[in-house]
SELO-242836 format. One line per field, with one value per residue: y, z, x of N, C-alpha, C in turn; residue number from 1; residue in three letters. Coordinates in nm, 4 decimals. Layout:
BEGIN
nnorth = c(Y	...)
nup = c(Z	...)
neast = c(X	...)
canorth = c(Y	...)
caup = c(Z	...)
caeast = c(X	...)
cnorth = c(Y	...)
cup = c(Z	...)
ceast = c(X	...)
seq = c(NUM	...)
type = c(Ala	...)
END
This chain:
BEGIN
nnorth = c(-2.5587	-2.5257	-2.2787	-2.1254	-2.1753	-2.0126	-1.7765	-1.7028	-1.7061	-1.4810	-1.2505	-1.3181	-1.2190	-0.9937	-0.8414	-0.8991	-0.7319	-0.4847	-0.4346	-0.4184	-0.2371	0.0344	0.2095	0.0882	0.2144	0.3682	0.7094	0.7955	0.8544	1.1053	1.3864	1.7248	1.7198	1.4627	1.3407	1.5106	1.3917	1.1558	1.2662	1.2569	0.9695	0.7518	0.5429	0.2622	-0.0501	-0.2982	-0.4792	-0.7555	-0.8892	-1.1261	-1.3018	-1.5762	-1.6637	-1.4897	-1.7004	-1.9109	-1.8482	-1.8887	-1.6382	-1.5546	-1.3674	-1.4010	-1.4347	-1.1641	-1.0032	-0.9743	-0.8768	-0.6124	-0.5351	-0.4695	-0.2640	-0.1012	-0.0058	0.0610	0.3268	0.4648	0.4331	0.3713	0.0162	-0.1191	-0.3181	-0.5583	-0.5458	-0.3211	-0.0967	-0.1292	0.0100	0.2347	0.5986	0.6527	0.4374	0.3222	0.1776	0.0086	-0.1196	-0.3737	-0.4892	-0.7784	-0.8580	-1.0978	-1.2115	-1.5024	-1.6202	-1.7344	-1.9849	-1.8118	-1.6304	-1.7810	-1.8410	-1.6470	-1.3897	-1.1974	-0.8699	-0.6719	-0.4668	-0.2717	-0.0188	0.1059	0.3682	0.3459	0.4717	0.5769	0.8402	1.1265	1.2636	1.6291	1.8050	1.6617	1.5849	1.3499	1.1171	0.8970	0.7130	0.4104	0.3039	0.4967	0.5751	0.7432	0.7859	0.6487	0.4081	0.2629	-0.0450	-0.1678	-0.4224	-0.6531	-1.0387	-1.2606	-1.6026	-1.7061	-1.5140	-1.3849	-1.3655	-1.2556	-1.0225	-0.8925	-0.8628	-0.6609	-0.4622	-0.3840	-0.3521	-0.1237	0.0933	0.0413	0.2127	0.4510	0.5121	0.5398	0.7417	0.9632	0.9373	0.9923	1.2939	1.3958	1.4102	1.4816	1.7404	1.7665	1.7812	1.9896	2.1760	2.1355)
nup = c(1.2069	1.0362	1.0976	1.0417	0.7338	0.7453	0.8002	0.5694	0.3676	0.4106	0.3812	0.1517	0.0154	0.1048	-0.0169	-0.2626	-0.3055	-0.2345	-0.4524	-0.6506	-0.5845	-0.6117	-0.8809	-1.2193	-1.3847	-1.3263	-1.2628	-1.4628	-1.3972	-1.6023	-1.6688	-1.7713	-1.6416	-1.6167	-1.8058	-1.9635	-1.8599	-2.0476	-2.2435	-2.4678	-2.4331	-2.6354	-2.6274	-2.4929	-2.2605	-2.2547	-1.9954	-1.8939	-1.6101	-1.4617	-1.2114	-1.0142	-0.9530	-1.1765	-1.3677	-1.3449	-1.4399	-1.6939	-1.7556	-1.9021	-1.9151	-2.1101	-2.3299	-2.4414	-2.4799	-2.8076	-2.8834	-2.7123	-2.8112	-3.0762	-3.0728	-2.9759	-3.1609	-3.3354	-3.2961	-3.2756	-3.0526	-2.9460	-2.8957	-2.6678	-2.6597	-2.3562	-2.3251	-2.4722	-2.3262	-2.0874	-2.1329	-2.1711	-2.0849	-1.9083	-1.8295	-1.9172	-1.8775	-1.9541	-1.7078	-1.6855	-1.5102	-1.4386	-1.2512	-1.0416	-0.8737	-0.7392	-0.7386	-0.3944	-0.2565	-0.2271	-0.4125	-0.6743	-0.9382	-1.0474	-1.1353	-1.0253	-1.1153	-1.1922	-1.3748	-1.4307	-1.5858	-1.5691	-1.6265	-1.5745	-1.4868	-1.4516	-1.1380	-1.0437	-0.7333	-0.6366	-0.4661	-0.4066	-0.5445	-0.5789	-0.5228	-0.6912	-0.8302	-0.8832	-1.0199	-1.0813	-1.0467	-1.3350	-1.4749	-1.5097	-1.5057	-1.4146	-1.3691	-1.2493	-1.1695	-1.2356	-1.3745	-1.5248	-1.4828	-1.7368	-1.9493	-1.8357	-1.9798	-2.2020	-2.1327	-1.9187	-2.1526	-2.3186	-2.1417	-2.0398	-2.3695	-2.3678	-2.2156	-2.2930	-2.4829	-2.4011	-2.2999	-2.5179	-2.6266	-2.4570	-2.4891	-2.7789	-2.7772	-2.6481	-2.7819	-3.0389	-2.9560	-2.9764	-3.1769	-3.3518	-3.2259	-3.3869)
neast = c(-1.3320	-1.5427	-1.6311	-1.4228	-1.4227	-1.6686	-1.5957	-1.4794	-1.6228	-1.7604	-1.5593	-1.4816	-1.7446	-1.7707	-1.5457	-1.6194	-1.8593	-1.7719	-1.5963	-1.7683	-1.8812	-1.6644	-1.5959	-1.5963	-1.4058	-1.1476	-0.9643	-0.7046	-0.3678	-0.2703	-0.1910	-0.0580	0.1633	0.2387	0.2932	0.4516	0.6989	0.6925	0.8577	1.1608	1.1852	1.1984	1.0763	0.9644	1.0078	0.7979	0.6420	0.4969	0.2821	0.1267	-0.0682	-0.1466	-0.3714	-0.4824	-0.3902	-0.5102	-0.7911	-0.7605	-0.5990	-0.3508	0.0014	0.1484	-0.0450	-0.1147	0.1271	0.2181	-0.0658	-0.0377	0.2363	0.1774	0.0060	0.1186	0.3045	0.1747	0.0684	0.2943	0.4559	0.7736	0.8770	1.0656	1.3681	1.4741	1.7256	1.7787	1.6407	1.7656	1.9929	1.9192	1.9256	1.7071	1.5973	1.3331	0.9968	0.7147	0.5292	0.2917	0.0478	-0.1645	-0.4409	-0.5962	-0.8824	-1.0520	-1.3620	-1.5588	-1.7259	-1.9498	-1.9694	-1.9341	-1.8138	-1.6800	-1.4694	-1.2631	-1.0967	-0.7530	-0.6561	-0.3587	-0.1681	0.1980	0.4200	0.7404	1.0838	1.3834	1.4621	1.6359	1.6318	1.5184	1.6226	1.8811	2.0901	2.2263	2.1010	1.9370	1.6620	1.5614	1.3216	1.0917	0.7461	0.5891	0.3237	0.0690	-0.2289	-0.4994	-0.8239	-1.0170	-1.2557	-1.5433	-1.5654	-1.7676	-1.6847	-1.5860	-1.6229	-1.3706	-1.1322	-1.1472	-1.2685	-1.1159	-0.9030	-0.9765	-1.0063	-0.7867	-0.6013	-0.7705	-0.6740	-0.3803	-0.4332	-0.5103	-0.2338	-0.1359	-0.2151	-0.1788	0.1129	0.1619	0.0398	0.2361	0.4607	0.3769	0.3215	0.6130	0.7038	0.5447	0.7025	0.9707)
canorth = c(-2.5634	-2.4859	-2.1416	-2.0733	-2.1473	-1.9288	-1.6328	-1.7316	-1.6683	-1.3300	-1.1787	-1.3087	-1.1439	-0.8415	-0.8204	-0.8463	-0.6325	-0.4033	-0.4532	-0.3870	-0.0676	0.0822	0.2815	0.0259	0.2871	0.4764	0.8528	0.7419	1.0185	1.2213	1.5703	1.7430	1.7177	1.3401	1.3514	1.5627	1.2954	1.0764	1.3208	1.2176	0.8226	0.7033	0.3920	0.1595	-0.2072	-0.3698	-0.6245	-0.8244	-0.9748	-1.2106	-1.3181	-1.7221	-1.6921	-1.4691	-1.8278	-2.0195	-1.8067	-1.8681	-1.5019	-1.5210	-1.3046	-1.4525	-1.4156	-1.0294	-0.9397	-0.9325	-0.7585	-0.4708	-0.4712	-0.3903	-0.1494	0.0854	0.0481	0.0887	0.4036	0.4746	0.3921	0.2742	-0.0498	-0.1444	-0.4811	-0.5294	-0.4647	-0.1407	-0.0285	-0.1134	0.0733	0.3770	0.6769	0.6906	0.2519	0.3455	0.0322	-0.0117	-0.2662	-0.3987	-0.5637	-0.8273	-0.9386	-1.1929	-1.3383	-1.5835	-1.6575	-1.8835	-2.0284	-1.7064	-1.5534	-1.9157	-1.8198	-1.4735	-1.2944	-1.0052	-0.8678	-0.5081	-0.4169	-0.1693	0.0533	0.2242	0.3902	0.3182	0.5151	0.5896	0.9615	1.1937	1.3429	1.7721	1.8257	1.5981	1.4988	1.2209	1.0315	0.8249	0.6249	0.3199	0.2952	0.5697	0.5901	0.8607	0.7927	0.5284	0.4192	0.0931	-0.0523	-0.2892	-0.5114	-0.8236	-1.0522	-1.4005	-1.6889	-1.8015	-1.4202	-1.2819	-1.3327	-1.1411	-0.9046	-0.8605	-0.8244	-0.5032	-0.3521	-0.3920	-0.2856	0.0146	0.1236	0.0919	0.3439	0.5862	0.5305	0.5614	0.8785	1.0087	0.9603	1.1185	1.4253	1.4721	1.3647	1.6080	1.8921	1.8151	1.8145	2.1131	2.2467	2.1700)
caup = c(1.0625	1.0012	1.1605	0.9254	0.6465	0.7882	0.7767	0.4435	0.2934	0.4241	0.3639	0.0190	-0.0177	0.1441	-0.1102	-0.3937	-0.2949	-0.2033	-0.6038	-0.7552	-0.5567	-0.6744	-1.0189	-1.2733	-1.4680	-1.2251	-1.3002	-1.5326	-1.3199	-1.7088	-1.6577	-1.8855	-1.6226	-1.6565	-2.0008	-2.0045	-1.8402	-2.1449	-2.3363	-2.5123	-2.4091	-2.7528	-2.6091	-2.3127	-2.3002	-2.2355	-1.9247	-1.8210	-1.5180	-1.4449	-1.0541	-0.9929	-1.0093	-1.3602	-1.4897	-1.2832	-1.4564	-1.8563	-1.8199	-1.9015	-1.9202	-2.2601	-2.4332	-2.4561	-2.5146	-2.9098	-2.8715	-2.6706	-2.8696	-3.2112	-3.0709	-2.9311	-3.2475	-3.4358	-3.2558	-3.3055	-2.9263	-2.9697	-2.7961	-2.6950	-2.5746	-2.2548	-2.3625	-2.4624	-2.1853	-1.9636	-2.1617	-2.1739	-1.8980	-1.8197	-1.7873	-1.9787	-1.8889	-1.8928	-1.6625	-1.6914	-1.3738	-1.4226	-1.0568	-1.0479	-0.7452	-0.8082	-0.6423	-0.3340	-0.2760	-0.2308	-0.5576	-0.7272	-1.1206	-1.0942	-1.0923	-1.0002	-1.1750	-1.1713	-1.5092	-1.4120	-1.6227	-1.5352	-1.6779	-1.4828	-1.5503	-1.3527	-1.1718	-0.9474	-0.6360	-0.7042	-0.2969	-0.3365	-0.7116	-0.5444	-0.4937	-0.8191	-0.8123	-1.0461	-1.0618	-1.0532	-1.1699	-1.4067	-1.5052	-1.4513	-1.5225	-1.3807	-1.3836	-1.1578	-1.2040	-1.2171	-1.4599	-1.4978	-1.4682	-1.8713	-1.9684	-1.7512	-2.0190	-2.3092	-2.0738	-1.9260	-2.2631	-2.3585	-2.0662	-2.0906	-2.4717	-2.3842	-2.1130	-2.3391	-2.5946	-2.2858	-2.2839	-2.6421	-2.6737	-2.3871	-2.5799	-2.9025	-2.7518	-2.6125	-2.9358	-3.1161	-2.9032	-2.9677	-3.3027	-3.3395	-3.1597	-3.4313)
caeast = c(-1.3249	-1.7302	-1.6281	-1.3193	-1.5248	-1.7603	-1.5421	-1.3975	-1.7452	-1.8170	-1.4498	-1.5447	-1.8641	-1.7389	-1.4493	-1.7162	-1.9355	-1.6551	-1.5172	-1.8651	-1.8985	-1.6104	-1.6647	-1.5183	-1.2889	-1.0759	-0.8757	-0.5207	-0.2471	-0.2193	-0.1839	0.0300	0.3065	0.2833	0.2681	0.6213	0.7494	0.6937	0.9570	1.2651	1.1951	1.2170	1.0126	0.9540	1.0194	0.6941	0.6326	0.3298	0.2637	-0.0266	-0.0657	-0.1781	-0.5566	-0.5395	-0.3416	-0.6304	-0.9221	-0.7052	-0.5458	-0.2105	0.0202	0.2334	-0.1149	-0.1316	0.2318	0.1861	-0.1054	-0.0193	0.3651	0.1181	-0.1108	0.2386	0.3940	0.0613	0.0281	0.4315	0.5246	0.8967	0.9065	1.2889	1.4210	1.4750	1.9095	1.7747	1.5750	1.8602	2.1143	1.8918	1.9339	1.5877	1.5059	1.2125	0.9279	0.6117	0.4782	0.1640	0.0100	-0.2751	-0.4343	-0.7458	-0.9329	-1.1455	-1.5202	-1.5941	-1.9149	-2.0963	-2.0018	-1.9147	-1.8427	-1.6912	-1.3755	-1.2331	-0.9532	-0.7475	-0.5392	-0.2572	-0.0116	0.2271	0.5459	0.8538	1.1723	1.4727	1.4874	1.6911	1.5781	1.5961	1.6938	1.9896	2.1055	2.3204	1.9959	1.8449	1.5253	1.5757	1.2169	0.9736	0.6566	0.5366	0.2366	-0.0248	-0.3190	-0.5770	-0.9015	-1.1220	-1.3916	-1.5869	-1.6491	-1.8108	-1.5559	-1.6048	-1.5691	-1.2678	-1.0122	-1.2383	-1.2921	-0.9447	-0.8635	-1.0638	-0.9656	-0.5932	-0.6262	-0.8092	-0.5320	-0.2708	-0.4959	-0.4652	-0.1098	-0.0862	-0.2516	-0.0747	0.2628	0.1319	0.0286	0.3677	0.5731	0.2802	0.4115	0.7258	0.7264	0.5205	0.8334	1.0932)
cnorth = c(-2.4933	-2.2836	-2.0635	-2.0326	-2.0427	-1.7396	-1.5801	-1.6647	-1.5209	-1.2813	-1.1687	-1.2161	-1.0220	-0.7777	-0.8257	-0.7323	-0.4865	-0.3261	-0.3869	-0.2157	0.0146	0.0921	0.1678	0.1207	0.4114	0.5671	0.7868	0.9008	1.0433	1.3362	1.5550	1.7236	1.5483	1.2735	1.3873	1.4503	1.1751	1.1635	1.2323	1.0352	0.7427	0.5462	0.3608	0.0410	-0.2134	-0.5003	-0.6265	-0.8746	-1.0016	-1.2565	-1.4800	-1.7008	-1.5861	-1.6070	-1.9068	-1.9929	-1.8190	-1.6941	-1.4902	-1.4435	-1.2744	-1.3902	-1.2415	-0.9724	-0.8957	-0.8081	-0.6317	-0.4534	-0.3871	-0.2941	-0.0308	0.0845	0.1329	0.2269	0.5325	0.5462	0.3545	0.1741	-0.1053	-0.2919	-0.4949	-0.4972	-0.3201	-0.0460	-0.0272	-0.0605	0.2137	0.4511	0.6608	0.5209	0.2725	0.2258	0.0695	-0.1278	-0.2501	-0.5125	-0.6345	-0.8624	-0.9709	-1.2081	-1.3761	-1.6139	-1.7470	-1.8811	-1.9421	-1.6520	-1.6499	-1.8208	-1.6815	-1.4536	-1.1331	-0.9830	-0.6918	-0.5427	-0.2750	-0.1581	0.0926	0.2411	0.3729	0.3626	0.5749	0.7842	0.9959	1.2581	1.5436	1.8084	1.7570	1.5075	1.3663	1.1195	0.9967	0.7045	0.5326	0.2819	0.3629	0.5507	0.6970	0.8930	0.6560	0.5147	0.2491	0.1060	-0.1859	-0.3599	-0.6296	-0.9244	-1.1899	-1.5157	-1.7344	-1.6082	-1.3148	-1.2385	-1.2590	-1.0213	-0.8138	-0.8350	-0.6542	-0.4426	-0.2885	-0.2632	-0.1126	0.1203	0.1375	0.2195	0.4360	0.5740	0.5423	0.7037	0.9841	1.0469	1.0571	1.2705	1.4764	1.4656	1.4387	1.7407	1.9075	1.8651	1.9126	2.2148	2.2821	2.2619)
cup = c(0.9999	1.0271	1.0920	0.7886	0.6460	0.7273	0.6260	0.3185	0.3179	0.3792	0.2200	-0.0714	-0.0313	0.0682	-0.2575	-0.3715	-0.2843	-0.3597	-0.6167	-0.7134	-0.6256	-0.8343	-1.0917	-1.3182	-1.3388	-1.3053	-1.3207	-1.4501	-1.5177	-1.6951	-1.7329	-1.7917	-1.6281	-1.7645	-2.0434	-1.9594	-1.9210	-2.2112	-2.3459	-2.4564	-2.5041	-2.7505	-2.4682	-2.3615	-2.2158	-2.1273	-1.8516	-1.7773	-1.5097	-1.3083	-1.0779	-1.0147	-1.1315	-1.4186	-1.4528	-1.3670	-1.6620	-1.8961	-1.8224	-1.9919	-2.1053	-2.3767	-2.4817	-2.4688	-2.6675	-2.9299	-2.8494	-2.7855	-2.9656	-3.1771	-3.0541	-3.0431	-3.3721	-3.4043	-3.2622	-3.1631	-2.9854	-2.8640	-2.8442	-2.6227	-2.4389	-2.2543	-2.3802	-2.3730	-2.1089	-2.0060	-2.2225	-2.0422	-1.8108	-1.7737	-1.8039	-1.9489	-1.8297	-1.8590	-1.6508	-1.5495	-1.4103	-1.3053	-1.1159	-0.8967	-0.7754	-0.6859	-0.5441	-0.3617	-0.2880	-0.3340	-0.6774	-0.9305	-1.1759	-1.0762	-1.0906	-1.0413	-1.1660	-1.2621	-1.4832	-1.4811	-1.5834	-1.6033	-1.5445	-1.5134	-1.4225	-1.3060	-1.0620	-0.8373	-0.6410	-0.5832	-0.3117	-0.4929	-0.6770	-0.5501	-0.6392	-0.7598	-0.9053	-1.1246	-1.0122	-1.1128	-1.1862	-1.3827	-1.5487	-1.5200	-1.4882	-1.4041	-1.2866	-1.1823	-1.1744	-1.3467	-1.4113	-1.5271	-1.6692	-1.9536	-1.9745	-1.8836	-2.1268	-2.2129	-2.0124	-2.0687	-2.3300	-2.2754	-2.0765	-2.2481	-2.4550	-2.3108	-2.1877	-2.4761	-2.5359	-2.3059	-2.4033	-2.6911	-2.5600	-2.4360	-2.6686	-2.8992	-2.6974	-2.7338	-3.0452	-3.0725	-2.9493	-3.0899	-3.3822	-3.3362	-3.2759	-3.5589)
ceast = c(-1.4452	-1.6987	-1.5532	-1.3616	-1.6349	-1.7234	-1.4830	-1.5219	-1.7795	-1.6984	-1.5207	-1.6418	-1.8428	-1.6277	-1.5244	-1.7980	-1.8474	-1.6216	-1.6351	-1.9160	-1.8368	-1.5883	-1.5292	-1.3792	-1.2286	-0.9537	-0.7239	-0.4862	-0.2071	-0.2860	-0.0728	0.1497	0.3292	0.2969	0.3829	0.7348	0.7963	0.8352	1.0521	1.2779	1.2757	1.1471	1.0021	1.0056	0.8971	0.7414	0.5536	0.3580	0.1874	-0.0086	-0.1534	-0.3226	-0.6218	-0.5112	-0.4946	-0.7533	-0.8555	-0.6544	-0.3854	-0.1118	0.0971	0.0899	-0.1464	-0.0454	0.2391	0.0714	-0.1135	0.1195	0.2959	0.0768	-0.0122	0.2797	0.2956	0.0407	0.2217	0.4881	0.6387	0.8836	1.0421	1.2657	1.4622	1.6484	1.9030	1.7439	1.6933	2.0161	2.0850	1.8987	1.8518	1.6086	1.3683	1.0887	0.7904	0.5417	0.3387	0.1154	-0.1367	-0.3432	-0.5687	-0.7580	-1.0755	-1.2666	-1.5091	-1.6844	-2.0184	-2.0683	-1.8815	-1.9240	-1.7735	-1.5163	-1.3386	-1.1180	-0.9470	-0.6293	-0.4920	-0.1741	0.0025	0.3889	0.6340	0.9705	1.2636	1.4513	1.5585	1.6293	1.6281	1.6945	1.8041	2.0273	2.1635	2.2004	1.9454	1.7707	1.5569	1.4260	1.0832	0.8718	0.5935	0.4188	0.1724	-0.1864	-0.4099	-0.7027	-0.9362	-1.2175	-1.4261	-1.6452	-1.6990	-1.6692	-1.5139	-1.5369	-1.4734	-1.1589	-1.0204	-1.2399	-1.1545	-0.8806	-0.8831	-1.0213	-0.8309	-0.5708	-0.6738	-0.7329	-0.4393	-0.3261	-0.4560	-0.3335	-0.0824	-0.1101	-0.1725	0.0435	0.2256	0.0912	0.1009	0.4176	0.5006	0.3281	0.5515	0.7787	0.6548	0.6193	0.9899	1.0831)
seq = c(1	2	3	4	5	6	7	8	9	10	11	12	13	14	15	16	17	18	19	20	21	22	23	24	25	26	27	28	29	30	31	32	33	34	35	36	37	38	39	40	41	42	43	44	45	46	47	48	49	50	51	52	53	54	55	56	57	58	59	60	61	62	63	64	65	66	67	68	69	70	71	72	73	74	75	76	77	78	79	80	81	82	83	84	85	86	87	88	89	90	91	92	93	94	95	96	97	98	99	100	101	102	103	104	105	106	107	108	109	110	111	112	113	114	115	116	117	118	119	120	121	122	123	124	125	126	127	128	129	130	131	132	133	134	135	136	137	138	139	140	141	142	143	144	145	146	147	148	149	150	151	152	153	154	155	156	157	158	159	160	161	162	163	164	165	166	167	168	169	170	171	172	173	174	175	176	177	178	179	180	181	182)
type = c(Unk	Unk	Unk	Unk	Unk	Unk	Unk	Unk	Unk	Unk	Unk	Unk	Unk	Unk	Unk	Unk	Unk	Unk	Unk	Unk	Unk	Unk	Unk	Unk	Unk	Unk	Unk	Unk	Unk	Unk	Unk	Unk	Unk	Unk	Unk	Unk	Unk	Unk	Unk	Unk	Unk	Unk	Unk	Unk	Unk	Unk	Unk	Unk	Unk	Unk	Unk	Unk	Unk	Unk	Unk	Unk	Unk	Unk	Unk	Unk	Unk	Unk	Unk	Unk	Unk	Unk	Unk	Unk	Unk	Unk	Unk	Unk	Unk	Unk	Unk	Unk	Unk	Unk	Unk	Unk	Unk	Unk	Unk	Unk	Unk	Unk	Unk	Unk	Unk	Unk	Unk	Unk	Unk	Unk	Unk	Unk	Unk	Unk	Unk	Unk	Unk	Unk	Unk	Unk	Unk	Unk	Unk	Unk	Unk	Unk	Unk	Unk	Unk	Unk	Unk	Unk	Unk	Unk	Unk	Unk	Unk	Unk	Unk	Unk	Unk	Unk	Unk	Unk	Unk	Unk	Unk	Unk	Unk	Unk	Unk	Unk	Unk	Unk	Unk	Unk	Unk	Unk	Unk	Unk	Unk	Unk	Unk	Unk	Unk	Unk	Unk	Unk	Unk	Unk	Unk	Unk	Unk	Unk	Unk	Unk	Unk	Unk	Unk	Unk	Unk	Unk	Unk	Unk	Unk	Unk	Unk	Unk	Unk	Unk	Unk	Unk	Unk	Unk	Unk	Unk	Unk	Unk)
END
């Protein structure tokens, strides 16, 4: 048991230390070809997931659905219902991925969390049209970190928020081209 514990503590450690290495803000996949990808959507449907130790650390997933809906429409994202999404060609969605893990004894107070978008939309294979993907993804974008256990869900917050900015400006500089275009 003493020995389990043992190992339980270093994985730990070695999974923080691990986290804090890696550069908090990691490269969103927008290039302009993931950006064309956004075309003719007319929206996403929005869906957050939260994983058992974001609920454990107060990050859940219900509390940030208003938020992000305002900021796409504020930014004039169409968000659709999930009837719409699934009665559009593409299946337009962007899922949002929360993940936590929470401190043992050696880093007692902390979590670690990773906020992932990504667009999700149905597509064809070019080699073989018979083939459709029901869920590809376009274009993406995450983030990593650590915060203190009292902070995570302020902080998870900002991050999230600032992710869907990227994904907001993303859109608008396609739907700017396009309308340039007409």
């Amino acid at each position: 048991m003493e020995q389990s514990n043992g190992i339980k503590r270093v994985v730990s450690a070695v999974v923080v230390i691990a986290t804090m290495a890696i550069p908090s803000g990691l490269v969103a996949q927008d290039s302009a070809w993931n950006r064309y990808t956004l075309e003719d959507l007319g929206g996403v449907f929005v869906r957050i997931e939260a994983n058992e130790a974001c609920a454990a650390a107060g990050i859940a997933a219900s509390a940030f659905e208003a938020d992000v809906s305002l900021k796409l429409i504020e930014a004039e994202v169409g968000v659709l219902t999930q009837a719409e999404m699934l009665n559009h060609q593409a299946m337009p969605e962007l899922r949002i991925s929360l993940d936590c893990a929470n401190g043992s004894n050696t880093s007692a107070g902390a979590v670690a969390y990773s906020v992932g978008l990504r667009v999700q939309q149905a597509a064809q294979m070019l080699r073989d049209t018979q083939i459709t993907l029901p869920e590809a993804v376009t274009w993406y974008s995450s983030e990593i970190g650590v915060s203190s256990a009292g902070g995570a869900a302020d902080t998870v917050r900002a991050v999230l928020i600032a992710k869907v900015d990227a994904f907001a400006e993303a859109w608008a500089a396609v739907h700017a081209a396009e309308n340039e275009g007409m």
